[in-house]
N, C-alpha and C positions, 0 to 999 in steps of 0.2 A: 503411854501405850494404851492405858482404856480409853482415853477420851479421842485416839486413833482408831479403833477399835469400833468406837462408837460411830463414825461418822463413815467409816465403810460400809458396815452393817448391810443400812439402808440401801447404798448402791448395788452391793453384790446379791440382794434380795432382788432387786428391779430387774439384774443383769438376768439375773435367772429365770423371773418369771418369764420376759418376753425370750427366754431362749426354749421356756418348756412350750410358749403360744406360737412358735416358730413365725414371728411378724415377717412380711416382704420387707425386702432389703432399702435402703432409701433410693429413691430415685432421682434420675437426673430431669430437671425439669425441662432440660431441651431437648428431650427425647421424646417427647410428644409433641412437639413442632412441625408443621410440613416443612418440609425440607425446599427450596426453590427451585420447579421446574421451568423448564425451556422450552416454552413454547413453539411448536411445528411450524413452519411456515416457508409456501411454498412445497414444491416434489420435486423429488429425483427420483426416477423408473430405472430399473436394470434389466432389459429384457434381454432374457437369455435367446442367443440367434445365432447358433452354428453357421460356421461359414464367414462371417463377419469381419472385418480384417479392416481394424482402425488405423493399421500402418499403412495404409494402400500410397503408394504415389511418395513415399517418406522413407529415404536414404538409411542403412539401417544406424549409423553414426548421431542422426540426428537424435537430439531430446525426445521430442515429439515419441520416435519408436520408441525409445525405453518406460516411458508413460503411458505408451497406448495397451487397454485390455482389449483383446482381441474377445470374438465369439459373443459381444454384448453391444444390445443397441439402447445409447443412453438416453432417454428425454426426461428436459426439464421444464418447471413451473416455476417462473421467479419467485423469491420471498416480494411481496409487496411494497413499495414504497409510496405511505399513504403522503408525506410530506406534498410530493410533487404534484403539484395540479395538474400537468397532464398524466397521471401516472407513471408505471414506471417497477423497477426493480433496484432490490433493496442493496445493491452493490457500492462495496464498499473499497475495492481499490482493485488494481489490475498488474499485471509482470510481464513482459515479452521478454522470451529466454535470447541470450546473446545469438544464437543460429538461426532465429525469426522462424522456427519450429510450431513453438507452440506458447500460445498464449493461456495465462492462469488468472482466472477470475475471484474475486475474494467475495462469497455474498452472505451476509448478516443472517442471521437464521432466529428468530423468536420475535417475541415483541416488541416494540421503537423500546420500552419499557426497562426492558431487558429481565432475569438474566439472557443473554446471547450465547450461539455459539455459529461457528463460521466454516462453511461450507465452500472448498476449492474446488471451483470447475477447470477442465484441460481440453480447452481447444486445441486440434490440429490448424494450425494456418496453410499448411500447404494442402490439403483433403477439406476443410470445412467442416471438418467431423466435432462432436462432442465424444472428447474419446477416453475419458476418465473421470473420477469425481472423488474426494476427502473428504470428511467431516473432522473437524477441529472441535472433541465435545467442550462447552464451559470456558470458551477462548471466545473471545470479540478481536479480530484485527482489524486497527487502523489505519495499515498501510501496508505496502508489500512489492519488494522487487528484490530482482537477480543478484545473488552475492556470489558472483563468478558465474560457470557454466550450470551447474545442478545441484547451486543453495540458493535456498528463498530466506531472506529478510525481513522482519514483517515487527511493526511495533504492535504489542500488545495491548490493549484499552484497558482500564482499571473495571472486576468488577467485585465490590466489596461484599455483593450475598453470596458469591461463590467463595471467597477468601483470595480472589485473585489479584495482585497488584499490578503495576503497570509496567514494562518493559519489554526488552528486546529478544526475540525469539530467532532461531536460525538451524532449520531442517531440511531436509531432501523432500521434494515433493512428490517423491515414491513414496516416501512412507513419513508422512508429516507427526506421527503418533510420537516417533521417534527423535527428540529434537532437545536443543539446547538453549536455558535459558540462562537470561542476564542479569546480576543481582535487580532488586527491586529500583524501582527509581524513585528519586527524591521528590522531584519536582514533573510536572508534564513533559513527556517527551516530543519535541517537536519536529524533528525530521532524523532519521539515520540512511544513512549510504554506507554500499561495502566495495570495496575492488577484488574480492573475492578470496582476500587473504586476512585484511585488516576492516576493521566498523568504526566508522566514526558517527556520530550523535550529539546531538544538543539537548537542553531541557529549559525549560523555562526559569527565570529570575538566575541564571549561572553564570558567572565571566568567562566559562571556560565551553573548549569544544573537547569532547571527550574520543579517546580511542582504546579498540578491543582489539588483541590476536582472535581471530575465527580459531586456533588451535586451542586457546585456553579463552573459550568465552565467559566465562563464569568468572574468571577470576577480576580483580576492580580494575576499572579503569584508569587511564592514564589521561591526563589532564592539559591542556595547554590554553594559556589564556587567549581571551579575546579583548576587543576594543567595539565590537558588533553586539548592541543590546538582543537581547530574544532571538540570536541568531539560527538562522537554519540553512541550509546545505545543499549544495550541486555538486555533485562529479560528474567530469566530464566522460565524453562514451570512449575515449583510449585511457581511460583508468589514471590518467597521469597530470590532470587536476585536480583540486577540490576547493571551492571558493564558500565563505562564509555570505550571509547577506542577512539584516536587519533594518530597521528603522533609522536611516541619518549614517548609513554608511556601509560598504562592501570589503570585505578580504578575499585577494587572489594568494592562491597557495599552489605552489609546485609539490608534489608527491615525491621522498626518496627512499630509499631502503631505511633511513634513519625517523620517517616521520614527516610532517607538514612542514615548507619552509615558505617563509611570508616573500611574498615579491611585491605586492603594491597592496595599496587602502586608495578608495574614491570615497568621497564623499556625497553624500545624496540629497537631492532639495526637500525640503521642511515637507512639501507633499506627499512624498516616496515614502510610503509601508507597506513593501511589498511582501506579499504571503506565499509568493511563489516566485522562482525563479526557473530557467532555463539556460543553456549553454546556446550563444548568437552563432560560434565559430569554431573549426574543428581545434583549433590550439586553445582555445582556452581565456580567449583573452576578450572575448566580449560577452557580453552576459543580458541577456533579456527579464526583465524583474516585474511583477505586477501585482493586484491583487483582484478580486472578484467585484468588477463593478468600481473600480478608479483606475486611474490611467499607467499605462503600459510605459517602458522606459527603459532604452538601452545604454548599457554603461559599459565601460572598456579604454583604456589608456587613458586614464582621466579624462574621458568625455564622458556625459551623463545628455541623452534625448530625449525627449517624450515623443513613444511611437503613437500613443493610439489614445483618448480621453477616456475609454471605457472597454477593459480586457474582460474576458471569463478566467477562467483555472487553464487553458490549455494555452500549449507551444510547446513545439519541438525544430530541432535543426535536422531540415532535410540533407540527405548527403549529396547534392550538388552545391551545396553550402547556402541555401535559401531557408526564411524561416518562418512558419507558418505559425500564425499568435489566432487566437480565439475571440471574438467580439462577440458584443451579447443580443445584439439587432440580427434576427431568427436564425440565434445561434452559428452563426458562420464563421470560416476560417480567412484572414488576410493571408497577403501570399507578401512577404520582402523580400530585396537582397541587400541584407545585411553585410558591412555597416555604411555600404555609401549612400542607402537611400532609406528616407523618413516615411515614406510613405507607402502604400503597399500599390504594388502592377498589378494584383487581381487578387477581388474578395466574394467567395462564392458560400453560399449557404449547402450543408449537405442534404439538410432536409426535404431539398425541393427543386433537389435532383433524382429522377426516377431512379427505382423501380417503385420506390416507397416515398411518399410524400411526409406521412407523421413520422419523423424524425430526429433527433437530437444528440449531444457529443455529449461522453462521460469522461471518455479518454481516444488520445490519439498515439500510435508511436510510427516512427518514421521506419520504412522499408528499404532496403539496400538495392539496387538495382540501375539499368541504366537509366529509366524514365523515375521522375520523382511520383513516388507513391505513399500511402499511408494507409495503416490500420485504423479504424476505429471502433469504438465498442458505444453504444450509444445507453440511455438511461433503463431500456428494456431489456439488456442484455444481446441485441442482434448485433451482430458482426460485419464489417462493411469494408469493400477496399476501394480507396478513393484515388483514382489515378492524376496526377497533374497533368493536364496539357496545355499547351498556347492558345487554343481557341476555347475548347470547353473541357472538362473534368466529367471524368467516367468514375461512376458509383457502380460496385458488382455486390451483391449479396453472398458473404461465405457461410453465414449461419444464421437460419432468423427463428426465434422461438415461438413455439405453436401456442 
């Protein structure tokens, strides 16, 4: 007990003095850290304008109304997009709501650098209006569209100064604040699609393609293999396909209340890594595949064609069942009708069709009506409707940024 005695002594002496010198407490050394901000980039103005009425001309059913803030008139200044030698805006993906209402713009907000955060604009398509605006704080989306009538879908980007990981996001784009997210992902995520009840998703180095209830997002996925490397995902626009696609091979899959069920595999030539895909046909059964800058290729009942030696990111299937693919020679779109013919009846550039000469495609979606039509959104963020006709194609301005 003395030589116990003796060796506390000393400490309960030390304990004391620095509790009669009342020393500061220890500190945490990450507390004098800056912390990572987000750089501004770009404007959004909300100018207050009684009177204002961004439902003008928009049925009260439609999206568009339940989106639109009345009594405010919104301008915007793109985030920059220094990448692109002609300029441009820092847009990072796009949504056309299933009632062709209103289009939702995804645009990157900070430095190429990062951290990011991501900035939702709400076009009216039927008004031309800029009729709403979100800020997503300390979120990068890299991807985003309609999971059903009024959920948005959107993969998340990894960013590790915010602590943020990489995954699947799914909110109302009333109030995006509000929103549910998907356990973390393992691996990169490569494409997800919703039919507005269920998600399914790929990720990179996986056999499998993965599926979520939208009811119980959060909870793990459910797993079903594949035979398609690094595969990634088309649904089709009646919700009642979903085709896998990769490198050296494609899966068609019928949708049932039970889950994906496999109906064919094609195989695809040693050349084919396509990074995109499209739907050729309203059933489902041909598939347009490409990637930025090699050749274009339509596949379906075990036929595989090469449409084009050199595609862009776009195509979409027009609803007269025609389909327009992206070439990179001044940006213009081929026109086919698929799957009898290889080659395209008419290839027009949008750029240099009036009103506007400098211009170029970021995205396109197809519009419903009796003459074939198309939206497109170009790299500056303007808006544009591109009418097909038999002799020439009419370009109309719905939004062009100041």
């Amino acid at each position: 007990m003395a030589w116990l005695s003796c060796r506390l002594l000393p400490l309960l002496t030390l304990a004391a003095i620095c509790s009669a010198a009342e020393l500061p407490p220890i500190l945490d050394i990450d507390a004098g850290r800056e912390q990572p901000r987000i750089q501004e980039t770009g404007s959004l103005l909300a100018i207050d304008a009684p009177g204002t009425d961004n439902r003008a001309g928009t049925p009260p059913g439609m999206l568009a109304a339940r989106l639109a803030e009345n009594d405010k008139i919104f301008r915007w200044i793109p985030s920059p997009a220094a990448s692109r030698i002609t300029g441009g805006a820092a847009l990072a993906a796009a949504a056309l709501s299933p009632d062709e209402s209103v289009l939702v713009i995804a645009e990157t907000v900070g430095a190429p650098a990062g951290p990011n955060s991501t900035r939702l604009l709400y076009f009216n398509v039927l008004n031309g209006k800029l009729i709403n605006a979100k800020l997503l704080e300390g979120r990068r989306l890299a991807s985003l569209e309609f999971a059903g009538y009024d959920r948005l879908l959107a993969i998340e980007a990894p960013q590790p100064e915010l602590n943020r990981p990489e995954r699947l996001l799914l909110f109302d784009p009333a109030d995006p604040a509000d929103l549910l997210e998907s356990a973390p992902a393992e691996t990169p995520i490569l494409s997800a699609v919703s039919d507005g009840t269920r998600t399914w998703y790929t990720c990179r180095g996986n056999p499998y393609f993965l599926r979520l209830e939208n009811g119980t997002f959060q909870a793990a996925p459910q797993r079903q293999r594949t035979l398609v490397p690094d595969p990634r995902l088309v649904l089709t626009a009646d919700r009642k396909h979903l085709h896998l696609f990769g490198a050296g091979r494609v899966e068609f899959y019928k949708l049932t209340l039970r889950g994906a069920e496999l109906v064919s595999s094609v195989e695809l030539p040693a050349a084919a890594v396509p990074e995109w895909g499209a739907a050729a046909s309203a059933d489902g059964s041909w598939l347009v595949l490409g990637a930025a800058n090699r050749p274009a290729w339509l596949v379906g009942r075990n036929t595989v064609r090469q449409l084009a030696d050199k595609c862009s990111a776009l195509g979409c299937l027009l609803p007269n069942g025609e389909f327009l693919l992206g070439v990179p020679v001044n940006e213009s779109l081929a026109l086919y009708r698929l799957p009898e013919k290889s080659t395209p009846s008419a290839t027009v550039s949008p750029r240099k069709i009036k009103p506007v000469n400098r211009n170029d495609n970021f995205r396109i979606f197809p519009l419903s009506g009796t003459r074939p039509r198309v939206l497109q959104i170009d790299h500056r963020g303007n808006l544009w409707q591109l009418e097909i006709r038999p002799r020439r194609w009419v370009k109309t301005a719905l939004y062009t940024v100041e």
